[in-house]
C-alpha positions as a Markdown table, in Angstrom:
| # | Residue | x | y | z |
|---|---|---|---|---|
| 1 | Unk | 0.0 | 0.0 | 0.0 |
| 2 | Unk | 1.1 | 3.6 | -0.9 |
| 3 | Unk | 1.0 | 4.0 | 3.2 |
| 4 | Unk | 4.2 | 1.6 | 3.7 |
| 5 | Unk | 5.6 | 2.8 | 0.2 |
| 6 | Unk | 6.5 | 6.3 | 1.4 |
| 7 | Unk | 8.2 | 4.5 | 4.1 |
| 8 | Unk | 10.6 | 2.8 | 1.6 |
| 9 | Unk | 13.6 | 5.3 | 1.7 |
| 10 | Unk | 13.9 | 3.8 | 6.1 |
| 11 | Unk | 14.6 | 0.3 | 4.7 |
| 12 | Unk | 17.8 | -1.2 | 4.4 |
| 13 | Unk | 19.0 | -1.6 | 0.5 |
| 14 | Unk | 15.3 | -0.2 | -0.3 |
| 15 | Unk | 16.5 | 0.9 | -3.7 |
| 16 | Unk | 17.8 | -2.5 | -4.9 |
| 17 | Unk | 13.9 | -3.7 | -4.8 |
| 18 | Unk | 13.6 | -3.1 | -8.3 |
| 19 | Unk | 16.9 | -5.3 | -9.2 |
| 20 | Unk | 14.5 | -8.1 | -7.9 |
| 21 | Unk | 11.2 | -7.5 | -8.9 |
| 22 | Unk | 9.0 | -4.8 | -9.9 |
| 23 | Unk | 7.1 | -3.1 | -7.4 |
| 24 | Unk | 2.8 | -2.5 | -7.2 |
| 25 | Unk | 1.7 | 0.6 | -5.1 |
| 26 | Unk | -1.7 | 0.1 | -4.5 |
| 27 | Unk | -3.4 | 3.6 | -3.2 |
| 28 | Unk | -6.2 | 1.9 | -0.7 |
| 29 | Unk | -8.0 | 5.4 | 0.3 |
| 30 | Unk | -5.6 | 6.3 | 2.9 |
| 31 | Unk | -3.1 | 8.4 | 1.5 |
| 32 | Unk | 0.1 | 10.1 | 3.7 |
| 33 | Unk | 0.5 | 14.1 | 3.2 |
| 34 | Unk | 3.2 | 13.7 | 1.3 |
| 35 | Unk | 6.0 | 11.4 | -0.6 |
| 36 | Unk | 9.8 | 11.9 | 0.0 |
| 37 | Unk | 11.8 | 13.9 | -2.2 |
| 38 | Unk | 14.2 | 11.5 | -2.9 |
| 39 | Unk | 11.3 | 8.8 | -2.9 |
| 40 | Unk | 9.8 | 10.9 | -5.5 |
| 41 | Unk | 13.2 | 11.2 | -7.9 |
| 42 | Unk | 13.2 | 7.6 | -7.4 |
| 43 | Unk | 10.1 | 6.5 | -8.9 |
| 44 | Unk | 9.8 | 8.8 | -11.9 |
| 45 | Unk | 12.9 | 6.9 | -13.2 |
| 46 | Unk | 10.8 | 3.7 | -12.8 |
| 47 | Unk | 7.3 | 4.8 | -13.3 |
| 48 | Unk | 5.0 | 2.9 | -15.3 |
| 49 | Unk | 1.7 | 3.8 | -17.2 |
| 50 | Unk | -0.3 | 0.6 | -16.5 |
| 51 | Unk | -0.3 | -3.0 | -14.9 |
| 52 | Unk | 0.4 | -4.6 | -18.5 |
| 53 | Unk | 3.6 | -2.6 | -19.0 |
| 54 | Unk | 5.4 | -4.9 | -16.4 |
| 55 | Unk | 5.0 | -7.5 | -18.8 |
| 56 | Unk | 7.9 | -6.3 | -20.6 |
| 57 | Unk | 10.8 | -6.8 | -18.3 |
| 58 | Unk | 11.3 | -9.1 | -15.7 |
| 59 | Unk | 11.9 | -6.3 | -12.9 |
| 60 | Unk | 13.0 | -2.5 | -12.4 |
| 61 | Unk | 9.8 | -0.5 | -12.5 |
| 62 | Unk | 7.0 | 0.9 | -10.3 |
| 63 | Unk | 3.1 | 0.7 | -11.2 |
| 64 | Unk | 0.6 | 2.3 | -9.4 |
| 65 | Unk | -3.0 | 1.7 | -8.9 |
| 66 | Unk | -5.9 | 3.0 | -7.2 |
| 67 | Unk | -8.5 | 0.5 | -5.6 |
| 68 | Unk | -12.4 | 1.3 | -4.5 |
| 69 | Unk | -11.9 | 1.3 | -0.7 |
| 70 | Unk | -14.1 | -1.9 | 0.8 |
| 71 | Unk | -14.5 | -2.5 | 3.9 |
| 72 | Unk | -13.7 | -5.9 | 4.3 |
| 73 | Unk | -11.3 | -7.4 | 6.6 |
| 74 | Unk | -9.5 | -11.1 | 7.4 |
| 75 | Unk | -9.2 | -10.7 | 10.2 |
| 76 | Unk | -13.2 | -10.0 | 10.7 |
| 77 | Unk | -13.8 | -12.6 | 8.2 |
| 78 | Unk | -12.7 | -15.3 | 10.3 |
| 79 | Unk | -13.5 | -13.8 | 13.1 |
| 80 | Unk | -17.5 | -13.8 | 11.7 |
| 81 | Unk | -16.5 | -17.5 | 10.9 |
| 82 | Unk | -15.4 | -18.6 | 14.1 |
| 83 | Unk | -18.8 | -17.0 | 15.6 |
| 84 | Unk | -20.6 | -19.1 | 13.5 |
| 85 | Unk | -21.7 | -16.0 | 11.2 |
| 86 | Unk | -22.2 | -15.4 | 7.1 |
| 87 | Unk | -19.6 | -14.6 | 5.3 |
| 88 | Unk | -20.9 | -14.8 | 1.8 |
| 89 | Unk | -21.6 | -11.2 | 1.4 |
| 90 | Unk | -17.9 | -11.0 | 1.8 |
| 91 | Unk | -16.0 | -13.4 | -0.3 |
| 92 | Unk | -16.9 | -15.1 | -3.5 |
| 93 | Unk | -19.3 | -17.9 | -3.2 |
| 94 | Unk | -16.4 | -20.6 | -4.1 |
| 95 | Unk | -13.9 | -19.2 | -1.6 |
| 96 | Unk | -17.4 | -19.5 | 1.1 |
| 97 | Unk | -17.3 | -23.3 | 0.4 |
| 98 | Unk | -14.2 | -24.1 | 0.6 |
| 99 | Unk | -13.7 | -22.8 | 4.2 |
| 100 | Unk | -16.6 | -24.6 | 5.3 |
| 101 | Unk | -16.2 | -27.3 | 3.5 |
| 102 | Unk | -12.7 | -27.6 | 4.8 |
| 103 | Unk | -13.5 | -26.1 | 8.1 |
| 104 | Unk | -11.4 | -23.1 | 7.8 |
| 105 | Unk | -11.1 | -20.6 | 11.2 |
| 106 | Unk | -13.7 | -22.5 | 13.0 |
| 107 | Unk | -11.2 | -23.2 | 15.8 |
| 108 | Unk | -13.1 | -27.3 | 15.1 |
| 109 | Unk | -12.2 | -29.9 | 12.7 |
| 110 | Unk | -14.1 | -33.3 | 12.3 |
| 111 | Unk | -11.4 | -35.9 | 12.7 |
C-alpha cells in the first residue's frame, strides 16, 4: 500500500527492490500528506503507465493503482467465521465453500 511505500527510503538496501522484482503501489484510500523527495526522484525513473507494462521486463519498475476502498477485513472474516456468522456477502461464493467445507477458522475440525 502507498501507506508503507513512502516509508521505503527507512529500509535497508530499499533501492535494490527493483533489481528483484517490480514493485505495485496500491493507493487503498488512505493516502500520507506527502512522498519523499528522494522517494519521489526515485520512482519517476521507474514509473510505469499501466499493470500490463510490467510484462515487458522481468523487474526495475514501479506501477501504481488505485482501488475502490471496501471495507472488508481477514481478520473479521474469520472472526464472523469462528462466531458461527455469514460470510458470503464478503467473499466469493467458491472461496465460502471451501472454508466450510474444509473447516477453515472455525477453531473445530471433524477428525
Amino acid at each position: 500500500g502507498f501507506d508503507s511505500f513512502v516509508t521505503l527510503p527507512n529500509w535497508h538496501r530499499w533501492q535494490e527492490l527493483c533489481e528483484l522484482a517490480h514493485l505495485v503501489v496500491l493507493n487503498r484510500g488512505v493516502v500520507p500528506d506527502s512522498e519523499p523527495v528522494r522517494l519521489q526522484r526515485w520512482v519517476q525513473e521507474r514509473l510505469l503507465t499501466g499493470p500490463m507494462d510490467l510484462m515487458k521486463t522481468p523487474a526495475g519498475h514501479v506501477c501504481r493503482l488505485s482501488l475502490v476502498d471496501i471495507p472488508i477485513s481477514a481478520t473479521n472474516i474469520r472472526a464472523r467465521i469462528r462466531a458461527g456468522e455469514d460470510i458470503k456477502s464478503l467473499v466469493p461464493v467458491e472461496v465460502d465453500r471451501y472454508i466450510r467445507q474444509h473447516q477453515l477458522y472455525s477453531g473445530s475440525k471433524s477428525p
